[in-house]
C-alpha positions as MATLAB code, in Angstrom:
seq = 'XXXXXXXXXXXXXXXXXXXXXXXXXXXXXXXXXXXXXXXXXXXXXXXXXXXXXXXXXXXXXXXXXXXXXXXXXXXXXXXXXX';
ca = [
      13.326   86.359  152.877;
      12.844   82.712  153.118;
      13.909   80.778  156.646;
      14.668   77.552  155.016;
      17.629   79.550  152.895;
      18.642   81.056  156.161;
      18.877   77.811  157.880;
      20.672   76.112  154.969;
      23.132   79.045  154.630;
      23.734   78.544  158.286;
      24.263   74.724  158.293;
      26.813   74.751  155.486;
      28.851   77.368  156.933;
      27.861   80.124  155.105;
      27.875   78.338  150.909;
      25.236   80.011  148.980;
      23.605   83.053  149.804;
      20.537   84.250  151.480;
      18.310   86.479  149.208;
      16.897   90.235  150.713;
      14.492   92.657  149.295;
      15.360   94.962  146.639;
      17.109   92.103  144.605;
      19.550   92.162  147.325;
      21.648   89.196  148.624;
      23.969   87.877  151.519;
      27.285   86.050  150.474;
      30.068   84.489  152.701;
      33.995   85.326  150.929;
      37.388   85.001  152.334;
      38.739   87.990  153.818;
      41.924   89.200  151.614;
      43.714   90.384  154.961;
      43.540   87.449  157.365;
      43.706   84.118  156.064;
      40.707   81.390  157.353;
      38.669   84.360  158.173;
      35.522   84.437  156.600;
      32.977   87.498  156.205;
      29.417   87.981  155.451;
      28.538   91.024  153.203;
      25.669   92.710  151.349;
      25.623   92.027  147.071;
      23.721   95.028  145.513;
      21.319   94.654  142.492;
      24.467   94.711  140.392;
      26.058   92.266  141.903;
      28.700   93.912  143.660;
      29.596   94.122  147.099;
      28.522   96.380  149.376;
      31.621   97.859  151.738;
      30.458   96.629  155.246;
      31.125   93.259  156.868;
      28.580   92.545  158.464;
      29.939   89.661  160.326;
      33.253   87.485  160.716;
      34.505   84.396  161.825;
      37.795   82.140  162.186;
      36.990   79.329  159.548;
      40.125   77.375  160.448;
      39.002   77.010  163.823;
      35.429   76.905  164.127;
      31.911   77.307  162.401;
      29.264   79.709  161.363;
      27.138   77.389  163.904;
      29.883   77.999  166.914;
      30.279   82.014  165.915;
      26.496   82.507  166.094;
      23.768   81.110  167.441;
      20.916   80.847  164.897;
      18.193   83.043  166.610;
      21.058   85.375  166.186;
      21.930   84.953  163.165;
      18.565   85.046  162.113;
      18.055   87.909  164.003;
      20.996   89.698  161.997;
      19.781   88.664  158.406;
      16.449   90.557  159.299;
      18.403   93.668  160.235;
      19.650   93.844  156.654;
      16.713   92.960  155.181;
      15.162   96.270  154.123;
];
């Protein structure tokens, strides 16, 4: 896990993704059942998502910087990262 990625994941509102272990990754996508929300989910080594959301947030009316601080934020990438 690399904190530059994390930080530049977190400054552009969530474009890209932050790698984990076990060929793992973190992705922002568009929720299909609310428009402008966003979600942050687990990719598996095959590239396909996992079923949890990890986190949300309204990105019509705000940023990933303004849902999350980024000691939290960081704080929740390194609970996935196992």
């Amino acid at each position: 896990m690399n904190n530059d990625q994390i930080i530049n994941f977190y400054q552009n509102n969530g474009f890209g993704h932050i790698d984990l272990t076990n060929n793992r990754e973190i992705r922002s996508l568009p929720s299909f059942g609310q428009f402008g929300l966003m979600t942050l989910r687990i990719f598996n080594q095959t590239g396909a998502p996992e079923p949890e959301v990890i986190f949300q947030w309204d990105n019509l009316s705000s940023a990933l910087a303004w849902a999350i601080n980024l000691s939290d934020f960081m704080a929740l990438v390194e609970k996935y990262n196992h």
